[in-house]
mmCIF file of the N, C-alpha and C atoms, coordinates in Angstrom:
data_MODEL
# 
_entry.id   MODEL 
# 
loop_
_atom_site.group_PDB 
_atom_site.id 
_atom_site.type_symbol 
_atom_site.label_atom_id 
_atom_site.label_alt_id 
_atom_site.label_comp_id 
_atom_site.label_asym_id 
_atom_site.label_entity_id 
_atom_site.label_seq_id 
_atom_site.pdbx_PDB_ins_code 
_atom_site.Cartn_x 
_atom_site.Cartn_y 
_atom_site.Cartn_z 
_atom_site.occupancy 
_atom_site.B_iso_or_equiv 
_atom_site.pdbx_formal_charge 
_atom_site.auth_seq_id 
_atom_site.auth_comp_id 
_atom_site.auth_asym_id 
_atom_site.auth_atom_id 
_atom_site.pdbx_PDB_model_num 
ATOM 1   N N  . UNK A 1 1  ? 91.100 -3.234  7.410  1.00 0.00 ? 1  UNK A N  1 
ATOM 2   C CA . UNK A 1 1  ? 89.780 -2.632  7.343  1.00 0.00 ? 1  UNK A CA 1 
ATOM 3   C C  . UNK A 1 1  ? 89.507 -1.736  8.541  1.00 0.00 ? 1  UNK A C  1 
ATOM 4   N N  . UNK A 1 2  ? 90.571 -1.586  8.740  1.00 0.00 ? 2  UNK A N  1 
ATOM 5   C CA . UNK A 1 2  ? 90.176 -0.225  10.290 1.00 0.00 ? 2  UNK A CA 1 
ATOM 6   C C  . UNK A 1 2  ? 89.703 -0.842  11.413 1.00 0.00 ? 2  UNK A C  1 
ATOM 7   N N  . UNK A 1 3  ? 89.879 -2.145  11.845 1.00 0.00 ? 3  UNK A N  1 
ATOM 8   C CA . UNK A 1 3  ? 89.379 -2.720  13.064 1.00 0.00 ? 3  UNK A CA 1 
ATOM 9   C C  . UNK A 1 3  ? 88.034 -3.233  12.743 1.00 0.00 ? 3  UNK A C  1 
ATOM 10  N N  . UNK A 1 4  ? 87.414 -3.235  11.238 1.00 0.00 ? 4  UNK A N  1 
ATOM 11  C CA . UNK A 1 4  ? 86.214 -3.790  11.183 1.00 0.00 ? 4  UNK A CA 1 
ATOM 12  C C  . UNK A 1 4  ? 86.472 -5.643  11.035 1.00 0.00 ? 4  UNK A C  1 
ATOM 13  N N  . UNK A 1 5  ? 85.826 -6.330  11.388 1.00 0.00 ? 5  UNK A N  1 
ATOM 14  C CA . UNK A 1 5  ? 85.770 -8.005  11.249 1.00 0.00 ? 5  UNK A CA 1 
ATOM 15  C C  . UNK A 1 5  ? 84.417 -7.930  10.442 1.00 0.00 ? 5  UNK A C  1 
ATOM 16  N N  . UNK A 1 6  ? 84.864 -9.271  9.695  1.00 0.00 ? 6  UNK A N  1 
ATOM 17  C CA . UNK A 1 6  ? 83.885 -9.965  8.599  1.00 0.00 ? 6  UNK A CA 1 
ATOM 18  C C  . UNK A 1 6  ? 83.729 -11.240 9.173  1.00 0.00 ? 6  UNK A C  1 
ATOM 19  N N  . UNK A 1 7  ? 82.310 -11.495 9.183  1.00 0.00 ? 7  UNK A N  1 
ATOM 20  C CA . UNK A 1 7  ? 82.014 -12.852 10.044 1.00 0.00 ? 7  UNK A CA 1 
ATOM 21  C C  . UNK A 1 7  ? 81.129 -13.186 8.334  1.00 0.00 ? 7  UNK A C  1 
ATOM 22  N N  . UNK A 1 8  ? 81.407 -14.601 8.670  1.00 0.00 ? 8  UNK A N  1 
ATOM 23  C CA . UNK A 1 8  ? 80.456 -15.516 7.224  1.00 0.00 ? 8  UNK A CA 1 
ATOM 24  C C  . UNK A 1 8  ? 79.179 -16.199 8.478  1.00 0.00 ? 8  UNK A C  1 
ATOM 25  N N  . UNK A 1 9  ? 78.111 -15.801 7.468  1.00 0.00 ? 9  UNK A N  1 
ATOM 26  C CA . UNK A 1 9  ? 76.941 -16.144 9.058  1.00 0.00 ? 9  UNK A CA 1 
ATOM 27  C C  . UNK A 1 9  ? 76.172 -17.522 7.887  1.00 0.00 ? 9  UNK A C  1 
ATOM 28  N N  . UNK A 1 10 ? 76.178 -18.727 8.282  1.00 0.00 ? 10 UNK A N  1 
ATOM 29  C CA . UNK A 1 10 ? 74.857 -19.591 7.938  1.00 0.00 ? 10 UNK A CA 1 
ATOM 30  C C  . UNK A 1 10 ? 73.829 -19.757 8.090  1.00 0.00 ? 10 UNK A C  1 
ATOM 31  N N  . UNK A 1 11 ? 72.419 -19.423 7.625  1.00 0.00 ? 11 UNK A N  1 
ATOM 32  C CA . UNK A 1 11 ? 71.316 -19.008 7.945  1.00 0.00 ? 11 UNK A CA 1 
ATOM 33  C C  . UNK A 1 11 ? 70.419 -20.134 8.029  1.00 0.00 ? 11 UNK A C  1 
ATOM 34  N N  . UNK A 1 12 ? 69.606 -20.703 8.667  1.00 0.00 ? 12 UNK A N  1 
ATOM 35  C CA . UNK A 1 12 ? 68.728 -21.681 8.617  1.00 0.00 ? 12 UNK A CA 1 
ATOM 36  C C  . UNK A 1 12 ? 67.431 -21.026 9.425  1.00 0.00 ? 12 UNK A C  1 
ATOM 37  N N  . UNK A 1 13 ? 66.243 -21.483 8.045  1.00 0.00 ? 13 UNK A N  1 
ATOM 38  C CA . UNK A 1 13 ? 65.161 -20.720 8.240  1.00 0.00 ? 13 UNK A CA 1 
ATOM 39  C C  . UNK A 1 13 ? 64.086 -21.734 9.090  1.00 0.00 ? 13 UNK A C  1 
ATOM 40  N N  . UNK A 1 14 ? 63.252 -21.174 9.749  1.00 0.00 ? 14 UNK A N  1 
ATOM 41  C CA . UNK A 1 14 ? 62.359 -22.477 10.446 1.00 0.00 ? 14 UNK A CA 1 
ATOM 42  C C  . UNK A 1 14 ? 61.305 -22.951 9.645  1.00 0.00 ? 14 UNK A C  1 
ATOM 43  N N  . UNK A 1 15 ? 61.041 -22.061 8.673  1.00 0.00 ? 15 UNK A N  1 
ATOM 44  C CA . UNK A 1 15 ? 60.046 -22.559 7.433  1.00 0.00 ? 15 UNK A CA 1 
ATOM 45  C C  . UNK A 1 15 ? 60.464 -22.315 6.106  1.00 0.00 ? 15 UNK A C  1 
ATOM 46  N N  . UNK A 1 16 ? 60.371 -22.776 4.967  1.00 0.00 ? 16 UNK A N  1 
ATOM 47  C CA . UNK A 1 16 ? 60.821 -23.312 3.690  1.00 0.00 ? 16 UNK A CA 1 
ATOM 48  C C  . UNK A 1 16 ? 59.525 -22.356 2.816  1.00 0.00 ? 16 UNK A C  1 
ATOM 49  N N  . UNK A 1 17 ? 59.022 -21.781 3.266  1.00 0.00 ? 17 UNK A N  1 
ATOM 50  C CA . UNK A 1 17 ? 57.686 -21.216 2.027  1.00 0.00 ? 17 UNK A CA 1 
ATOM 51  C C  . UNK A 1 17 ? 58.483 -20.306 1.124  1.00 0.00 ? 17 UNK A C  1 
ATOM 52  N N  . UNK A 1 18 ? 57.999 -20.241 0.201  1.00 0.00 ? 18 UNK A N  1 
ATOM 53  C CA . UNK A 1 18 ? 58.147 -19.014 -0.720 1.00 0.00 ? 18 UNK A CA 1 
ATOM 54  C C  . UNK A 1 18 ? 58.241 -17.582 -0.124 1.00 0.00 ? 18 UNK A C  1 
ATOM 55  N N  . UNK A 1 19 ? 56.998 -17.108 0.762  1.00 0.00 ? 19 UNK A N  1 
ATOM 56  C CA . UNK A 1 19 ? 57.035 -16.137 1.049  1.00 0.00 ? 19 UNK A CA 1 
ATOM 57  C C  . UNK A 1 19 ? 57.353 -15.951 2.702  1.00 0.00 ? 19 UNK A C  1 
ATOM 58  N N  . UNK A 1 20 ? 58.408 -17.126 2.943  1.00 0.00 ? 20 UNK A N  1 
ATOM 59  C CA . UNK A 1 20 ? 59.382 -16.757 4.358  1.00 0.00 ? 20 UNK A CA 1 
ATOM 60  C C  . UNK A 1 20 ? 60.454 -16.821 3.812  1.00 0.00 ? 20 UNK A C  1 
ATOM 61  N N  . UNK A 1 21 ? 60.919 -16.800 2.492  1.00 0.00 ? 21 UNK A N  1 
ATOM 62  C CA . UNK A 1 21 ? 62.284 -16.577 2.112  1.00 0.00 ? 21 UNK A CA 1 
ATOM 63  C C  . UNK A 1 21 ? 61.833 -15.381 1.605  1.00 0.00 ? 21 UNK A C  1 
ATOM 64  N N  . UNK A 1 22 ? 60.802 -14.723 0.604  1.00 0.00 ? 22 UNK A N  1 
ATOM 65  C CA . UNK A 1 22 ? 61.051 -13.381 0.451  1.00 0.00 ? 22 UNK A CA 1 
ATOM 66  C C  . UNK A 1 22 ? 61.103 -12.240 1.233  1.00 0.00 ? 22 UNK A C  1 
ATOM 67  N N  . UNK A 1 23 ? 60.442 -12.893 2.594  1.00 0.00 ? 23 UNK A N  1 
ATOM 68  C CA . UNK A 1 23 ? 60.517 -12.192 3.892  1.00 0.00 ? 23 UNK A CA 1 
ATOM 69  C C  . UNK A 1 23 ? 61.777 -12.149 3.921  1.00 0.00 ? 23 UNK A C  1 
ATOM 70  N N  . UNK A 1 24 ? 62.584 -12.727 4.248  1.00 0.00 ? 24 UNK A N  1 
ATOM 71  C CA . UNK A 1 24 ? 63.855 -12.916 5.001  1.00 0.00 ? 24 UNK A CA 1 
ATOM 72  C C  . UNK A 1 24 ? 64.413 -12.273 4.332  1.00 0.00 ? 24 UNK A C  1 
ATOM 73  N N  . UNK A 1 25 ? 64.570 -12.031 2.718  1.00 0.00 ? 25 UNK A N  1 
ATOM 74  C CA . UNK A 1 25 ? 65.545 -11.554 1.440  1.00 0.00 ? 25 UNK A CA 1 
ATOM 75  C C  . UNK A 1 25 ? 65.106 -9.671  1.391  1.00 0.00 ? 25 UNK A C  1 
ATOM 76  N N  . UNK A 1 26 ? 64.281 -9.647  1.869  1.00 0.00 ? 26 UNK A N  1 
ATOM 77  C CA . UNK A 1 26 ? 63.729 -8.260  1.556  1.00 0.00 ? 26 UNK A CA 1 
ATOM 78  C C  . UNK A 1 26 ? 64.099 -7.625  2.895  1.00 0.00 ? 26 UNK A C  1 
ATOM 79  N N  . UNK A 1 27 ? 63.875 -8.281  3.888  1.00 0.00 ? 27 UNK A N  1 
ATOM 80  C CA . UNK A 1 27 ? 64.508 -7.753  5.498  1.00 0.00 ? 27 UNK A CA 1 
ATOM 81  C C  . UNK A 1 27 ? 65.973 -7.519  5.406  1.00 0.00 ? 27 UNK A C  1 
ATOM 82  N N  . UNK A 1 28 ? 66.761 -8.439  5.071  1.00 0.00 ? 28 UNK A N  1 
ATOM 83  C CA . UNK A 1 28 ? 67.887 -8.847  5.324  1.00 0.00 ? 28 UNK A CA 1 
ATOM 84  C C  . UNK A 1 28 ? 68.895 -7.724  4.493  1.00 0.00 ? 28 UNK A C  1 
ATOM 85  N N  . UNK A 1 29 ? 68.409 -6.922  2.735  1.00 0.00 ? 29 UNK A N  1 
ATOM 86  C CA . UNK A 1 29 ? 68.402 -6.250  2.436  1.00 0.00 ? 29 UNK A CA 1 
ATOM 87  C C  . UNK A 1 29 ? 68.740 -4.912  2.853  1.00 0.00 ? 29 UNK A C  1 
ATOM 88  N N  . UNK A 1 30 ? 67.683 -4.286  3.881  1.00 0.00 ? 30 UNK A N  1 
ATOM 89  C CA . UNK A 1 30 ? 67.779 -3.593  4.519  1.00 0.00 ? 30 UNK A CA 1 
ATOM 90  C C  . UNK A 1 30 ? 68.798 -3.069  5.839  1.00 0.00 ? 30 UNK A C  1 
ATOM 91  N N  . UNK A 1 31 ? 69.461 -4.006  5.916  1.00 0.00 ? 31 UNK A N  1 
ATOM 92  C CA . UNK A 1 31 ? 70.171 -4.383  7.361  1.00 0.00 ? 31 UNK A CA 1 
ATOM 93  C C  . UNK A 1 31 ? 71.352 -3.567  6.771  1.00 0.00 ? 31 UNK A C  1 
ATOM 94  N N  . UNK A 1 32 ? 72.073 -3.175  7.590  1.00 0.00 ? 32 UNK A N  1 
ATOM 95  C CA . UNK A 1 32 ? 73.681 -2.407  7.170  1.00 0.00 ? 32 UNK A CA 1 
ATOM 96  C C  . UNK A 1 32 ? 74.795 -3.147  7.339  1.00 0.00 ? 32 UNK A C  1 
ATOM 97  N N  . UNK A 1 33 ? 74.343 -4.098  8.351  1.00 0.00 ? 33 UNK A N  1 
ATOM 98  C CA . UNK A 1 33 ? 75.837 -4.817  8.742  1.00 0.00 ? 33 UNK A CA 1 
ATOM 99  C C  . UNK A 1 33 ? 75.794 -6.003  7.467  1.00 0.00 ? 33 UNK A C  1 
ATOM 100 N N  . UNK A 1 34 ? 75.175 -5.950  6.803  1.00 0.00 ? 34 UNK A N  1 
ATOM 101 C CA . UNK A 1 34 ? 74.908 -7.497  5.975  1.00 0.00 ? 34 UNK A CA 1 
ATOM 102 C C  . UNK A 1 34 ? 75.740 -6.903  4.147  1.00 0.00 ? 34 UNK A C  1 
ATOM 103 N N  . UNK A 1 35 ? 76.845 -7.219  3.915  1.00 0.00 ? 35 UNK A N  1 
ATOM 104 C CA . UNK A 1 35 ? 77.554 -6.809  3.462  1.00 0.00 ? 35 UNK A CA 1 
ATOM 105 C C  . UNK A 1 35 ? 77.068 -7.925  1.838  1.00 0.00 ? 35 UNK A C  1 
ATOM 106 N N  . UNK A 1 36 ? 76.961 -8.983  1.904  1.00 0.00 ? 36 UNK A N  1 
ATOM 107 C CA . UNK A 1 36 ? 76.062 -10.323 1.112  1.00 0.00 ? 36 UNK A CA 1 
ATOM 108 C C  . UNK A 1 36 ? 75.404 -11.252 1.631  1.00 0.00 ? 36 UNK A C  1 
ATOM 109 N N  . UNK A 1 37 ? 74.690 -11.531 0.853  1.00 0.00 ? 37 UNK A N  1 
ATOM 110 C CA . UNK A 1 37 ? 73.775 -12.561 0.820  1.00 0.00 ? 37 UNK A CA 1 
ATOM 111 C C  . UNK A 1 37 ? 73.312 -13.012 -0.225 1.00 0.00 ? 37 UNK A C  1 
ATOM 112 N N  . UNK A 1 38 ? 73.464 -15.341 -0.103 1.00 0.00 ? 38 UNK A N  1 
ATOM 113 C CA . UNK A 1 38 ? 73.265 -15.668 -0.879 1.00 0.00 ? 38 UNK A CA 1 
ATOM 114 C C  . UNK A 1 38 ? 72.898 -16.756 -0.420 1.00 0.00 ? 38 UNK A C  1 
ATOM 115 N N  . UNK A 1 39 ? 71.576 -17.012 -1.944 1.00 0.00 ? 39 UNK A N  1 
ATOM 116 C CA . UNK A 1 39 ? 70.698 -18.069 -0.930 1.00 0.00 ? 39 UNK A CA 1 
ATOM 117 C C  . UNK A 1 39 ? 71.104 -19.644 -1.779 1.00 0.00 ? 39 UNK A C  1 
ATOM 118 N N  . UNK A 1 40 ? 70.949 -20.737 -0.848 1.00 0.00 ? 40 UNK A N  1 
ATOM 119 C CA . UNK A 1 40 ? 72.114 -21.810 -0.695 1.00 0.00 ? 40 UNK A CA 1 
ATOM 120 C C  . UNK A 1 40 ? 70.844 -23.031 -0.776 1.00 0.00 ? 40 UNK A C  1 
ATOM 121 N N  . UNK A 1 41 ? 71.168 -24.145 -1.510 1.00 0.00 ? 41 UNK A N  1 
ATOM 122 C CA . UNK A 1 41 ? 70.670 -25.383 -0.794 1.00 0.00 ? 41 UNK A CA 1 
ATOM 123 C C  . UNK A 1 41 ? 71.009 -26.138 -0.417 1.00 0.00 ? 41 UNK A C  1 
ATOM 124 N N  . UNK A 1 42 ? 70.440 -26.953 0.378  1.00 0.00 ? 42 UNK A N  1 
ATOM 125 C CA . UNK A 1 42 ? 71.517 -27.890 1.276  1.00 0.00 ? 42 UNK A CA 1 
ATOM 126 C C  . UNK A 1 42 ? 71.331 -27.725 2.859  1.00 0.00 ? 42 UNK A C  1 
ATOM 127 N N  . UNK A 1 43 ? 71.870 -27.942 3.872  1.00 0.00 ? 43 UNK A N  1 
ATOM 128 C CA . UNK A 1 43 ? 72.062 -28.323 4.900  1.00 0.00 ? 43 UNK A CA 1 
ATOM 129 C C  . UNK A 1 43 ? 71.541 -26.645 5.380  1.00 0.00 ? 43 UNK A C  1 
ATOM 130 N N  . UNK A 1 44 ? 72.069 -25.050 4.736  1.00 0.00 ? 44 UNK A N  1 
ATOM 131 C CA . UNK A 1 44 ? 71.698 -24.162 5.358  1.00 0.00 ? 44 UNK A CA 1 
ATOM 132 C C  . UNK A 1 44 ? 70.734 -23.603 3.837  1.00 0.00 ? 44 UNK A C  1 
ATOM 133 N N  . UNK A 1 45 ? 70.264 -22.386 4.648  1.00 0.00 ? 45 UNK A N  1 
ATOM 134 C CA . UNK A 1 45 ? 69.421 -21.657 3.151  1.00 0.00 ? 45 UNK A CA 1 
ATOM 135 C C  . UNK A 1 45 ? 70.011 -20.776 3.336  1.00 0.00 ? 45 UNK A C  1 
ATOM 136 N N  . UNK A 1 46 ? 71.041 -19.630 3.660  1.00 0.00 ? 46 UNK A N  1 
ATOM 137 C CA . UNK A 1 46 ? 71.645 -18.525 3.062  1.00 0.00 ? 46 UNK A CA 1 
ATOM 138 C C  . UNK A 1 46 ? 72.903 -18.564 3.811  1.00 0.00 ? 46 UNK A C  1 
ATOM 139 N N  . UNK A 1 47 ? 73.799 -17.903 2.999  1.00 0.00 ? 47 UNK A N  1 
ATOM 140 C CA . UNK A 1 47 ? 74.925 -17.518 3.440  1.00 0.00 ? 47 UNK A CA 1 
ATOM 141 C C  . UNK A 1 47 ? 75.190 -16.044 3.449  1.00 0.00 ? 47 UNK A C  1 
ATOM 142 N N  . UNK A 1 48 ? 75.466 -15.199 4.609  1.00 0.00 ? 48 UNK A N  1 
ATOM 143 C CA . UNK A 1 48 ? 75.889 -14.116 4.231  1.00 0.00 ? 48 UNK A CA 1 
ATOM 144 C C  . UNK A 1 48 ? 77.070 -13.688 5.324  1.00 0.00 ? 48 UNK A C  1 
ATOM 145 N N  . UNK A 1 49 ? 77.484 -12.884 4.471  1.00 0.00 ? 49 UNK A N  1 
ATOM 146 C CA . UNK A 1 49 ? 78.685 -12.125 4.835  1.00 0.00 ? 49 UNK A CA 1 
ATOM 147 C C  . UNK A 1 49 ? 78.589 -10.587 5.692  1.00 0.00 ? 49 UNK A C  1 
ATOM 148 N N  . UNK A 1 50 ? 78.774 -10.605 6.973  1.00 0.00 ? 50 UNK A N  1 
ATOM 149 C CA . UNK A 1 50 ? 78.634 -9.194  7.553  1.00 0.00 ? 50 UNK A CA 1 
ATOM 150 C C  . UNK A 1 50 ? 79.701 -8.787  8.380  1.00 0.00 ? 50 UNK A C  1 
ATOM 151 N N  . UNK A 1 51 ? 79.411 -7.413  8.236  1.00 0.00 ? 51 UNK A N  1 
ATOM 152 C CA . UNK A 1 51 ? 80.793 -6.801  9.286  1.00 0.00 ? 51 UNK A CA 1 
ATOM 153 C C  . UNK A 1 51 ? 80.263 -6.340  10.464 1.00 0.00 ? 51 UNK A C  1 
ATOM 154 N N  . UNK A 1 52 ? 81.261 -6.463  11.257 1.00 0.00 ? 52 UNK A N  1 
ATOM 155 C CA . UNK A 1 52 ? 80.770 -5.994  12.732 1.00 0.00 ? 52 UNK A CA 1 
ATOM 156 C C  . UNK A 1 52 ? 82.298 -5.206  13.494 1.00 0.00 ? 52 UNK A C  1 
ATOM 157 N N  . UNK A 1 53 ? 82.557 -4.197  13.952 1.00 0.00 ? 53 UNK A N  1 
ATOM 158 C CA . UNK A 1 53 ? 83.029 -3.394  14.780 1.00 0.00 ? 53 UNK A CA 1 
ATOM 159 C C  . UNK A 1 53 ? 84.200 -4.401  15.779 1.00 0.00 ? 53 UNK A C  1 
ATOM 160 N N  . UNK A 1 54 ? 83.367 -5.458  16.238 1.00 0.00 ? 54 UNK A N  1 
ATOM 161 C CA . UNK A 1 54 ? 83.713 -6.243  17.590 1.00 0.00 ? 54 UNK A CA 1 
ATOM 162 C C  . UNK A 1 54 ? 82.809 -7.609  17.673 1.00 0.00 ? 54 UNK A C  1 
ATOM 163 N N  . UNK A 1 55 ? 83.233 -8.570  18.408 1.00 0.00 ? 55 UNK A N  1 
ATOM 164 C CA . UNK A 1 55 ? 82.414 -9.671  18.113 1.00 0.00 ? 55 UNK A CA 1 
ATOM 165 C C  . UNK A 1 55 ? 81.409 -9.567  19.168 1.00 0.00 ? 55 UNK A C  1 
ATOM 166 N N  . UNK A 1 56 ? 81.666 -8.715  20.189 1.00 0.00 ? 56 UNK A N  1 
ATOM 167 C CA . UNK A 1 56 ? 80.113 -8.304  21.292 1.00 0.00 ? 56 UNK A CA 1 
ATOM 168 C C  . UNK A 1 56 ? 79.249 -7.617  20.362 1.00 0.00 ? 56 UNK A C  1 
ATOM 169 N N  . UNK A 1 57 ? 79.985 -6.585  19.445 1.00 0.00 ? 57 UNK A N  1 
ATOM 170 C CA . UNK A 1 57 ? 78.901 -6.201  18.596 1.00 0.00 ? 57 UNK A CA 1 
ATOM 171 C C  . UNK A 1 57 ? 77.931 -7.142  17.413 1.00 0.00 ? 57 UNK A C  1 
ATOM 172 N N  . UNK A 1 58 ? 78.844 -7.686  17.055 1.00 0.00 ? 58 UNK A N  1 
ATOM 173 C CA . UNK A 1 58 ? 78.339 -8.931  16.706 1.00 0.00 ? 58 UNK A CA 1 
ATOM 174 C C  . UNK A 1 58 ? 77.011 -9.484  17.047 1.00 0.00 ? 58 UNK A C  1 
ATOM 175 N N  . UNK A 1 59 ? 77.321 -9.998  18.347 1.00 0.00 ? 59 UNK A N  1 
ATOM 176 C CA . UNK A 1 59 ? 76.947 -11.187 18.688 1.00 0.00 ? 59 UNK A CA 1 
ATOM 177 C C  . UNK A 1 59 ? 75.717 -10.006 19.372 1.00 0.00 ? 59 UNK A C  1 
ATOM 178 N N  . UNK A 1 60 ? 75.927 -8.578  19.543 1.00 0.00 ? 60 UNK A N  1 
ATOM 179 C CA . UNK A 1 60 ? 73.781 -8.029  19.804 1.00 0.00 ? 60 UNK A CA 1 
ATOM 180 C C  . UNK A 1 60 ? 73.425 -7.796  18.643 1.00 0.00 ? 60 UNK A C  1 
ATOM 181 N N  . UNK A 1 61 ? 74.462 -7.479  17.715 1.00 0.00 ? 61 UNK A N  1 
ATOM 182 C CA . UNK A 1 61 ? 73.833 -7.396  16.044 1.00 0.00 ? 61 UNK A CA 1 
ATOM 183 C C  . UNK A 1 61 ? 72.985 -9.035  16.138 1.00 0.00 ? 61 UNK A C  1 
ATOM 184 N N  . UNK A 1 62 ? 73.430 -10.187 16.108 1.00 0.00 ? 62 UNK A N  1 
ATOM 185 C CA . UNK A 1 62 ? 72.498 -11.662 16.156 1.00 0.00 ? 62 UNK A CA 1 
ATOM 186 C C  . UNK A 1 62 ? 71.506 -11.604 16.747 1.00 0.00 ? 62 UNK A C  1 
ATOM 187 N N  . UNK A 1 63 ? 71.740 -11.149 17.713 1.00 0.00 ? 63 UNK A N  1 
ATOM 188 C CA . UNK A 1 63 ? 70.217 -11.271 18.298 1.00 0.00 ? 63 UNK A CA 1 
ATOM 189 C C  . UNK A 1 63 ? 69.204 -10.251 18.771 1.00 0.00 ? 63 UNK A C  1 
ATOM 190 N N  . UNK A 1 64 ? 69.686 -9.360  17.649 1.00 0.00 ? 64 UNK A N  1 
ATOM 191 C CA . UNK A 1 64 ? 68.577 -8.056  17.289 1.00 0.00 ? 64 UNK A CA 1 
ATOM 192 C C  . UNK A 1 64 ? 67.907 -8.794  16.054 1.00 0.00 ? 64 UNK A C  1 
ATOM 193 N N  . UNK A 1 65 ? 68.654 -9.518  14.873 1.00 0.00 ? 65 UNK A N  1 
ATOM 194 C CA . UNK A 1 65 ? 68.481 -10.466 13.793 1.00 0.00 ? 65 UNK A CA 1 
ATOM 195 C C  . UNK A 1 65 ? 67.183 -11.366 14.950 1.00 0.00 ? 65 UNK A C  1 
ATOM 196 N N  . UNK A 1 66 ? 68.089 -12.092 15.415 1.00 0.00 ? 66 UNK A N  1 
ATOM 197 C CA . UNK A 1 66 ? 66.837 -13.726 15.842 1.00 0.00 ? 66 UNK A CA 1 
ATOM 198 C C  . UNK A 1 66 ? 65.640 -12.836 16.266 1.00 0.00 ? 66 UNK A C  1 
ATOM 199 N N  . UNK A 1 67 ? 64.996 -11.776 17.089 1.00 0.00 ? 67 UNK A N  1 
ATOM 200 C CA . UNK A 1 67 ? 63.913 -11.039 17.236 1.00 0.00 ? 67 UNK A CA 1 
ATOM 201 C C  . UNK A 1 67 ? 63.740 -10.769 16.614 1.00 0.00 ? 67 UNK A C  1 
ATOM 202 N N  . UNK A 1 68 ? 63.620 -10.166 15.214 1.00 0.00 ? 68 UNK A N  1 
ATOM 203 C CA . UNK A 1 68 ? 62.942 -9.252  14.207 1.00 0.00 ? 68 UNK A CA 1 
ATOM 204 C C  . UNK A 1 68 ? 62.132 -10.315 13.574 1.00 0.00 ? 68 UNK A C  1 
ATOM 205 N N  . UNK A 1 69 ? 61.850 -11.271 13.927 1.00 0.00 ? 69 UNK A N  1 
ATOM 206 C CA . UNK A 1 69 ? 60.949 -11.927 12.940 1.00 0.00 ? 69 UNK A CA 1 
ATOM 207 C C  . UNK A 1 69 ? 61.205 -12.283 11.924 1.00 0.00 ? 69 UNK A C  1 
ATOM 208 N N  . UNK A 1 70 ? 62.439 -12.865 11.590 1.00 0.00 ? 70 UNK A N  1 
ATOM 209 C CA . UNK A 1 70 ? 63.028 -13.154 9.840  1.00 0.00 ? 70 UNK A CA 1 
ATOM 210 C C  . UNK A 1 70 ? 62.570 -14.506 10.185 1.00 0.00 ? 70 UNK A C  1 
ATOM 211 N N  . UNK A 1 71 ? 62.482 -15.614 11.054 1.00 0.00 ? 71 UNK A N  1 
ATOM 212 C CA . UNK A 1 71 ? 62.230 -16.855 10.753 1.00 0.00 ? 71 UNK A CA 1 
ATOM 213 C C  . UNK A 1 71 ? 63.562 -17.935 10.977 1.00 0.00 ? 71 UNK A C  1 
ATOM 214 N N  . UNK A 1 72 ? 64.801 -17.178 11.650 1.00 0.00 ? 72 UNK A N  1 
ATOM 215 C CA . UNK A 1 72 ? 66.170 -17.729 11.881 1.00 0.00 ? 72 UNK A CA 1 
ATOM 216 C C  . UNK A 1 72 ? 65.638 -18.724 12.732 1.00 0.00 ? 72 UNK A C  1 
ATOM 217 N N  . UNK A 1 73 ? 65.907 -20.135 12.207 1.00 0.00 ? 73 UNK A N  1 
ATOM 218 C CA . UNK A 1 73 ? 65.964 -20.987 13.429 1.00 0.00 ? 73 UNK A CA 1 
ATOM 219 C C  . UNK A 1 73 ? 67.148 -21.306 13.873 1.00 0.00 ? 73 UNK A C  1 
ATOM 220 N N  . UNK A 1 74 ? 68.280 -21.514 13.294 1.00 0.00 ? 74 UNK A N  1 
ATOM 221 C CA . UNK A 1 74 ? 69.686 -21.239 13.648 1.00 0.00 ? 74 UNK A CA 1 
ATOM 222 C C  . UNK A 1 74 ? 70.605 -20.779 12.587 1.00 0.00 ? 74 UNK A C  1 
ATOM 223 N N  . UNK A 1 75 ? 71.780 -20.719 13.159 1.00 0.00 ? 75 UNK A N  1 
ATOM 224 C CA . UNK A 1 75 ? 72.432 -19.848 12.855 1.00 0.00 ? 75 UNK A CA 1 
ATOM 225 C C  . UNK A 1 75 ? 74.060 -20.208 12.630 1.00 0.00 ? 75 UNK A C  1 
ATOM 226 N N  . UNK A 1 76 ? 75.147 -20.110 12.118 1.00 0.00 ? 76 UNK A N  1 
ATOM 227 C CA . UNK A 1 76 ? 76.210 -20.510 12.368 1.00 0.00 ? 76 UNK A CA 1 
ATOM 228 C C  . UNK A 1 76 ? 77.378 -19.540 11.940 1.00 0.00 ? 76 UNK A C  1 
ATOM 229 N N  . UNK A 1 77 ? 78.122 -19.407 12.856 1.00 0.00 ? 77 UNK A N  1 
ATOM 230 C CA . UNK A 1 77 ? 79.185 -17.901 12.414 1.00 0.00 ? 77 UNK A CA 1 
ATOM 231 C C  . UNK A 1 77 ? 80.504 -18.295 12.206 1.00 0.00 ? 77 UNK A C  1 
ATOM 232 N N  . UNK A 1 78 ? 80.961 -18.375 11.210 1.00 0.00 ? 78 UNK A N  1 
ATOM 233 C CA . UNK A 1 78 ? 82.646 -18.721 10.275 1.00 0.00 ? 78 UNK A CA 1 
ATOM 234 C C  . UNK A 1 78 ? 83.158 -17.553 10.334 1.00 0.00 ? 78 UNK A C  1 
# 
């Protein structure tokens, strides 16, 4: 893929409402590095799949994510 990496990200939201998951689904949408997303039950609420350049890029791509207000309370990267 030309030096691009695919990280699998686990999403865990800090609130369960209806309309903090359509928040999150309609934001998350928008994002470029977010290649899928799919929403999960169980232990996390979404799984998605994104690419990143480098894992420093990465890892300010995350925490441009945890500031924007989606509601990430954690997070887990496969």
């Amino acid at each position: 893929m030309g030096g691009i990496i695919s990280i699998r990200v686990e999403v865990v939201l800090d609130r369960h409402r209806l309309e903090d998951q359509r928040h999150f689904e309609t934001a998350i949408q928008q994002i470029q590095e977010n290649l899928d997303c799919w929403a999960i039950g169980g232990r996390i609420d979404y799984l998605m799949r994104v690419s990143s350049p480098s894992m420093a890029a990465y890892q300010d791509f995350m925490e441009e994510l945890l500031q924007a207000g989606l509601g990430i309370e954690q997070y887990y990267s496969l």
